[in-house]
C-alpha positions in Angstrom: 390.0 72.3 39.8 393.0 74.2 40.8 393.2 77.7 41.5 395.8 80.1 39.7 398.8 80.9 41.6 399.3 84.0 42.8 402.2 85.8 44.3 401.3 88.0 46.9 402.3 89.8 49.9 401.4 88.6 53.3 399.2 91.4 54.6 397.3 91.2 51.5 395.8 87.6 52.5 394.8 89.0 55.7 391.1 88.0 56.7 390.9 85.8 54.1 389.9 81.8 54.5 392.6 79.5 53.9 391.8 75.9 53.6 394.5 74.2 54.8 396.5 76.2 57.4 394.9 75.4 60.9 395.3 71.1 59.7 399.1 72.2 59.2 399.4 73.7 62.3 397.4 71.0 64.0 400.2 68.3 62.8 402.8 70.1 63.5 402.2 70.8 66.9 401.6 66.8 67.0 404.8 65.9 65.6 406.8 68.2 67.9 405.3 66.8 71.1 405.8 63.4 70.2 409.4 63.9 68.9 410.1 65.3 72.1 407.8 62.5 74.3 408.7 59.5 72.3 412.2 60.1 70.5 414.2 62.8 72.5 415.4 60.6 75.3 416.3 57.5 73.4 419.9 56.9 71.6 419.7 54.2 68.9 422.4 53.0 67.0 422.3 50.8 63.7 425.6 49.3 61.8 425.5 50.7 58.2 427.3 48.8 55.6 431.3 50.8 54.4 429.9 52.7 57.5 430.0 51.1 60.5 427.8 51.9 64.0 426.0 55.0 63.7 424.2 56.8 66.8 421.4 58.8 66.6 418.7 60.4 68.9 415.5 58.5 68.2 413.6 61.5 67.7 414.9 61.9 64.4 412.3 59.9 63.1 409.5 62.8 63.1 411.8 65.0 61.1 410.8 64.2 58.1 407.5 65.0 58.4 407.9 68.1 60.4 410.5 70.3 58.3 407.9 69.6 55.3 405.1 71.0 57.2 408.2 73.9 58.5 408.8 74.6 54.7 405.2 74.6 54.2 404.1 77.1 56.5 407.0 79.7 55.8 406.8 79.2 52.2 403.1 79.0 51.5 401.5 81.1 54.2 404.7 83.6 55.3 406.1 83.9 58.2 404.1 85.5 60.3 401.5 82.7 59.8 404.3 80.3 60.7 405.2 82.5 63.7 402.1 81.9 65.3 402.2 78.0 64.7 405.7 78.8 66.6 404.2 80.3 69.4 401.1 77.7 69.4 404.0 74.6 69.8 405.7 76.4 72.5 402.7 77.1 74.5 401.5 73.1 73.6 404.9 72.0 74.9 404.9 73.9 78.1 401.5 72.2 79.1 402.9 69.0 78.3 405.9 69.1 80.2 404.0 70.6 83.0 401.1 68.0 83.0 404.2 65.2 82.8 405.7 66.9 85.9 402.5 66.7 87.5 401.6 63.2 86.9 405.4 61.8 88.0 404.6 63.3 91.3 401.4 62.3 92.3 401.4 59.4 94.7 400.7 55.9 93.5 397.8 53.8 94.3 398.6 51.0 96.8 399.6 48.3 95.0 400.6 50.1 91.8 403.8 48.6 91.4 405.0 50.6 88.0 405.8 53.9 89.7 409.7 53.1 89.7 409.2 52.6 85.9 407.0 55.6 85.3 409.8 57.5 86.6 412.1 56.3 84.6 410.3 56.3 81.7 408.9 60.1 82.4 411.0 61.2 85.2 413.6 63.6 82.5 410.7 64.7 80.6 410.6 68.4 82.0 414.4 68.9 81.9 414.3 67.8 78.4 411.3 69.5 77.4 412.8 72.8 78.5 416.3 72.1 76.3 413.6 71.6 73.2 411.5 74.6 73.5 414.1 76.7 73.8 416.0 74.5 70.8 412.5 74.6 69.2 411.6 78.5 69.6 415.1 79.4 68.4 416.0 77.0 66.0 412.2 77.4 64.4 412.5 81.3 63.9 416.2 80.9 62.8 414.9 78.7 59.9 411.7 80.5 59.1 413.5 83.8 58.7 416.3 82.9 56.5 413.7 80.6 54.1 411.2 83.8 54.0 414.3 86.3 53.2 415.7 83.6 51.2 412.4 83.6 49.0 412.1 87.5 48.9 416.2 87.2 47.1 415.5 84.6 44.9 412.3 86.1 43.8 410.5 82.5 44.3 412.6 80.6 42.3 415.3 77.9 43.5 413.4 76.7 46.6 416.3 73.9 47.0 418.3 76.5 48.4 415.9 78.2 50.9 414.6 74.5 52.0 418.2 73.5 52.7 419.8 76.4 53.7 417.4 77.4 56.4 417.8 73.8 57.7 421.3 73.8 57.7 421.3 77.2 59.8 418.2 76.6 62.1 419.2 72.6 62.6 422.3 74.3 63.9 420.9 76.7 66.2 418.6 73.9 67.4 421.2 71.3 68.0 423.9 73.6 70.0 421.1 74.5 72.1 419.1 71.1 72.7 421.2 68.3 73.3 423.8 70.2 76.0 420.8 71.4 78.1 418.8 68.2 77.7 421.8 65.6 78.3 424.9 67.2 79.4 425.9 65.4 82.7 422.9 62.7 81.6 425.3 61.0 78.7 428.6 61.1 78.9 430.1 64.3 77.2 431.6 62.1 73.9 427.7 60.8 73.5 426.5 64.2 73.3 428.8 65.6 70.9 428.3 62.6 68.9 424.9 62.2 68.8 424.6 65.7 68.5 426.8 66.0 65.5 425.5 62.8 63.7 421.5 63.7 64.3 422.6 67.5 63.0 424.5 65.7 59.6 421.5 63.2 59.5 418.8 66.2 59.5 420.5 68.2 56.8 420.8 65.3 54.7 417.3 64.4 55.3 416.1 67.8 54.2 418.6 67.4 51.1 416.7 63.7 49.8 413.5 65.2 50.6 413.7 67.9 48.3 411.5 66.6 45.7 409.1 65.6 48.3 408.7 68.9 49.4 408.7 70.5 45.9 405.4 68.4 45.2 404.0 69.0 48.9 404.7 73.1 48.8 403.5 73.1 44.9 400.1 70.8 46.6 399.6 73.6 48.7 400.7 76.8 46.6 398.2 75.3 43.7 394.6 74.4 46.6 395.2 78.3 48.6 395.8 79.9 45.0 398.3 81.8 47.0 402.0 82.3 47.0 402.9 84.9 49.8 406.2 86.6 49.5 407.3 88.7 53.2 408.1 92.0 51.3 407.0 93.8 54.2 407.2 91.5 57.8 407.6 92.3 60.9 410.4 89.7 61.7 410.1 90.0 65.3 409.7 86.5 66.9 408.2 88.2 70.2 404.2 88.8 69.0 401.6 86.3 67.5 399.7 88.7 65.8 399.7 88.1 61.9 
């Protein structure tokens, strides 16, 4: 049965169990290391009918999923819950870059033939991973503190306009940052600015269809932790991971 909702302030939950916060952080910190392992590096481009070609950084693909789970964690569990989920992907995304680094430059086996194609494959990975985290660490605070202030305005109500308007203001913190340090020099300087124009309009668009998705996912959530935290009284500083 479903608990009663109840609005409360975030150092009032404090010690208390909550069922489904470590599984959201868990996935999120999936979905951010394999946007930026599988997606960030590869430009796609499909032809769209009245539209025409329209190119995009794969990585796009684990948006979706991830600014859900972003909205989640700020709305549901406040932001200094989804500070430390913050924190936990940047730390999760040094290690991988660093263990990528690593395994690029160890010597191949005699007669290993792919090493040429390892590189390739892996061989941006660290200068890429350092334009996301910094795109990530920025761009993640930037949209968790205007949907938590957002919330504490509105007095709960109207979460369209706290879902999309911290995307459209942390999507474009994330973007100025990310694709000149991960590609300037790498793409020509038209590719970046396109791709990183069309994958900013793509994400807020994204966030805009998925609004009733997230509605029911935040109201899934809201309704199992019988909780609805409002940051009356945060400490909005992005530097500390204690809650």
């Amino acid at each position: 049965m479903s608990e009663m909702i109840r609005p409360v302030d975030a150092a009032a939950i404090e010690g208390r169990t909550l069922r489904y916060y470590d599984y959201c952080m868990a996935a999120f910190v999936a979905l951010l290391i394999c946007s930026n392992l599988i997606g960030a590096g590869k430009v796609a481009s499909f032809d769209l009918p009245l539209v025409g070609a329209v190119t995009f950084g794969a990585g796009i693909l684990f948006f979706p999923l991830s600014y859900v789970l972003g909205d989640v964690l700020t709305e549901v569990y406040g932001y200094a819950r989804a500070r430390r989920v913050v924190w936990v992907g940047f730390v999760a995304s040094l290690f991988t870059a660093l263990m990528a680094a690593v395994i690029v430059a160890m010597p191949p086996a005699p007669g290993w033939g792919d090493q040429a194609v390892y590189e390739k494959v892996f061989g941006q990975v660290p200068r890429i991973f350092a334009a996301s985290i910094v795109a990530f660490w920025a761009g993640e605070f930037a949209n968790s503190f205007v949907l938590s202030r957002m919330k504490v305005w509105t007095k709960g109500r109207m979460l369209w306009t706290r879902t999309i308007g911290s995307t459209v203001v942390g999507q474009g913190v994330d973007s100025l940052i990310f694709y000149p340090l991960a590609f300037w020099g790498v793409w020509s300087n038209e590719q970046v600015i396109t791709v990183m124009l069309t994958n900013y309009a793509l994400k807020v668009l994204w966030e805009v269809l998925l609004t009733p998705v997230t509605y029911q996912v935040v109201g899934f959530f809201k309704r199992r932790e019988g909780l609805d935290v409002f940051d009356t009284a945060v400490d909005y500083t992005p530097f500390k991971t204690r809650i």
